[in-house]
C-alpha positions as CSV (number, residue, x, y, z in Angstrom):
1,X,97.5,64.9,102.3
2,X,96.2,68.0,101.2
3,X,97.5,71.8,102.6
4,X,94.0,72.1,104.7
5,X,94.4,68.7,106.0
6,X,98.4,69.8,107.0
7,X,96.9,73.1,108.7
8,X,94.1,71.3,110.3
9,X,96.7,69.0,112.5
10,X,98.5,72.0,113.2
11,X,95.3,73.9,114.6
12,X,95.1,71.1,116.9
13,X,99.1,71.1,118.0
14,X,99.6,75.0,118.7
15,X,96.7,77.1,119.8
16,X,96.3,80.8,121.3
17,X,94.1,81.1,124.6
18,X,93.5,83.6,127.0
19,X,94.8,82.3,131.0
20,X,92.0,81.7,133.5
21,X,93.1,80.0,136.5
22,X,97.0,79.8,137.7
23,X,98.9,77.2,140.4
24,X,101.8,78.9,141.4
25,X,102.8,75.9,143.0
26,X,102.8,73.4,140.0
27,X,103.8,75.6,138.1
28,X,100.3,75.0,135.7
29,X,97.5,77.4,134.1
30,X,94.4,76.6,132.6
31,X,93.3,78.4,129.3
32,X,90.2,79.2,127.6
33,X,90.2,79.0,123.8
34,X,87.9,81.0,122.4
35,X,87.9,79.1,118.9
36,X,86.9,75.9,120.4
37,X,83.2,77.2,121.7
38,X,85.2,78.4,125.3
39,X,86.7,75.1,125.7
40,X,88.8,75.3,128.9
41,X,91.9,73.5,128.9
42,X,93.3,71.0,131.7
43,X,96.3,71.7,133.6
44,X,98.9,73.0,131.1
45,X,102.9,72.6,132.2
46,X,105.0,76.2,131.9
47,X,108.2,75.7,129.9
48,X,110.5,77.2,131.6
49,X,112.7,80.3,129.8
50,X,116.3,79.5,131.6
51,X,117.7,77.1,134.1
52,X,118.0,79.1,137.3
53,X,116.1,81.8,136.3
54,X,113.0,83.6,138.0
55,X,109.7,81.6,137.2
56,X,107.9,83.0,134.3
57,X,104.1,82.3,135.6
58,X,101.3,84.3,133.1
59,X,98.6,85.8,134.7
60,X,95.0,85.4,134.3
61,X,93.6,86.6,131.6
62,X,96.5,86.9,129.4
63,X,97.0,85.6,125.9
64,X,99.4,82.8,125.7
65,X,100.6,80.3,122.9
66,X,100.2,76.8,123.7
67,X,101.3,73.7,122.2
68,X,99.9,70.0,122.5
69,X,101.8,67.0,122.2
70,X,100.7,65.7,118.8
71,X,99.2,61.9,119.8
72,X,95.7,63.6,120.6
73,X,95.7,63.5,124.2
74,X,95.5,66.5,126.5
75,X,99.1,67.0,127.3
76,X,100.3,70.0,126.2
77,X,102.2,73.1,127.4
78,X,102.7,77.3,127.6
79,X,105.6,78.4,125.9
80,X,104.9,82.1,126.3
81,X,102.6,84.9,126.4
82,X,101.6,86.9,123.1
């Protein structure tokens, strides 16, 4: 597979959005990415920084990375703000 082709599956693994809902209680954020026409994502799980420490929740309208699970579905995860 050519380079493109490499960086085209990874486009679609780990993206960079902007927060614009929060559920404190699931622990969950939606995000909007702007390179994919203002697509808004589903529920997105918040991987947590340290066992037992204070919850690490982003707030609205802050740029976060995000990954997806790599079989296509909408799975996927916050691993931190940027």
């Amino acid at each position: 597979m050519s380079i493109e082709g490499e960086f085209n599956k990874l486009g679609a693994i780990i993206r960079t959005g902007i927060v614009s809902s929060v559920d404190v209680s699931n622990r969950t954020v939606r995000v909007i990415f702007r390179d994919k026409s203002d697509m808004v994502s589903g529920p997105l799980k918040i991987v947590m920084r340290e066992h037992g420490a204070s919850a690490w929740l982003p707030n609205i309208n802050q740029a976060v990375l995000c990954l997806y699970l790599p079989d296509g579905g909408s799975d996927g995860f916050v691993l931190g703000g940027i």
